[in-house]
C-alpha positions in Angstrom: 14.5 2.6 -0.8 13.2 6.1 -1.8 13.4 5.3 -5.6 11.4 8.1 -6.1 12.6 10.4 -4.1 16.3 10.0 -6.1 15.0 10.3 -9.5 13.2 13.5 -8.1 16.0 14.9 -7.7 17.5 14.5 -10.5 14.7 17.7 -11.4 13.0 15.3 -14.0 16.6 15.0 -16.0 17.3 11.5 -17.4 18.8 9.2 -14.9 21.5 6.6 -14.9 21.1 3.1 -13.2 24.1 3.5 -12.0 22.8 7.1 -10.3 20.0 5.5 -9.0 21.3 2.5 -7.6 24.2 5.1 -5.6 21.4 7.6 -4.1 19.5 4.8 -3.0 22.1 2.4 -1.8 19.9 -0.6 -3.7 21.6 -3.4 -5.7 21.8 -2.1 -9.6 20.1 -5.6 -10.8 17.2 -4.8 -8.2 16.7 -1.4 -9.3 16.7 -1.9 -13.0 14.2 -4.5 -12.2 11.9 -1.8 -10.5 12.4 0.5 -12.7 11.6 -1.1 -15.9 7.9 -2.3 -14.2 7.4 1.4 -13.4 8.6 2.2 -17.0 5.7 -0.1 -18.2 2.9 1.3 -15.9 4.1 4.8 -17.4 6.1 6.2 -14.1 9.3 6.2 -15.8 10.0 6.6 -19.3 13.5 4.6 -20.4 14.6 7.2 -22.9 18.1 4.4 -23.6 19.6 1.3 -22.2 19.8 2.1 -18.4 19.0 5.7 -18.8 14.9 7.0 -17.6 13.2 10.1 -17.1 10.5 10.1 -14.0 7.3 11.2 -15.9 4.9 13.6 -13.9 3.5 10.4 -12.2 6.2 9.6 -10.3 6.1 12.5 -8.2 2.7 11.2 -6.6 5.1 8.5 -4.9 7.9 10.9 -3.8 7.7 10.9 0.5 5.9 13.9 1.7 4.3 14.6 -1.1 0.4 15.5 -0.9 -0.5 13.4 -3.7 1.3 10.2 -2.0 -0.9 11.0 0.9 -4.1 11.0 -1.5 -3.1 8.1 -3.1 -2.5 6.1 0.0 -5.2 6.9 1.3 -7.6 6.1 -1.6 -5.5 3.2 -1.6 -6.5 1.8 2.0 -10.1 2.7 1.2 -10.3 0.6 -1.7 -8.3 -2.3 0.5 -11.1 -2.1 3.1 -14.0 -2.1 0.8 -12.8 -5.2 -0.6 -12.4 -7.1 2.5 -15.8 -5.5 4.0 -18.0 -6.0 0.7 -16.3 -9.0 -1.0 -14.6 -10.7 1.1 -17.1 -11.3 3.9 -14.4 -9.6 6.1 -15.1 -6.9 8.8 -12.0 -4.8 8.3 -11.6 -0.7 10.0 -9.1 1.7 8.4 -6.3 1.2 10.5 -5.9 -2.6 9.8 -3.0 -1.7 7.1 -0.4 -0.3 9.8 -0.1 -3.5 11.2 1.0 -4.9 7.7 2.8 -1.6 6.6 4.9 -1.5 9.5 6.4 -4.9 9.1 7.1 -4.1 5.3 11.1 -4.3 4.8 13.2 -1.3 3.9 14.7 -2.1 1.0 
């Protein structure tokens, strides 16, 4: 979907649903959804009705971005510890593109 990605380049100016929804192609009701979790967790900030600002942490999920790397990748390590230490589960570092690559665009 690249959610990200289109409020990035809105250069951190307050974004529309309806904006959002037309640069990603995603259903409105889906996006405002989405973006109203993220607004909760602190990645977005809904400054009115439909209308957000991408805070600073946002841009650590915009594609291509070193710190989307990082965070993936301290991502997949915590993934593995729990299924090595926790679950009983021997699990290498490469298990996740199995499951990443069936993940839907959406």
């Amino acid at each position: 979907m690249k959610l990200f990605d289109a409020a990035a380049k809105m250069n951190g100016g307050e974004v529309q649903l309806e904006q959002l929804a037309a640069a990603t192609g995603a259903d409105p009701l889906l996006i405002i959804r989405i973006v109203q979790i993220y607004a909760g967790m602190g990645v977005f900030k809904e400054v009115r009705k439909h209308t957000f600002i991408s805070t600073l942490l946002a841009t650590t999920f915009v594609v291509g971005s070193p710190l989307t790397d990082a965070v993936t990748h301290i991502f997949v390590d915590l993934v593995v510890g729990f299924c090595n230490k926790l679950m009983n589960v021997s699990v290498n570092r490469t298990f996740h593109i199995g499951i990443l690559s069936r993940l839907p665009e959406y």
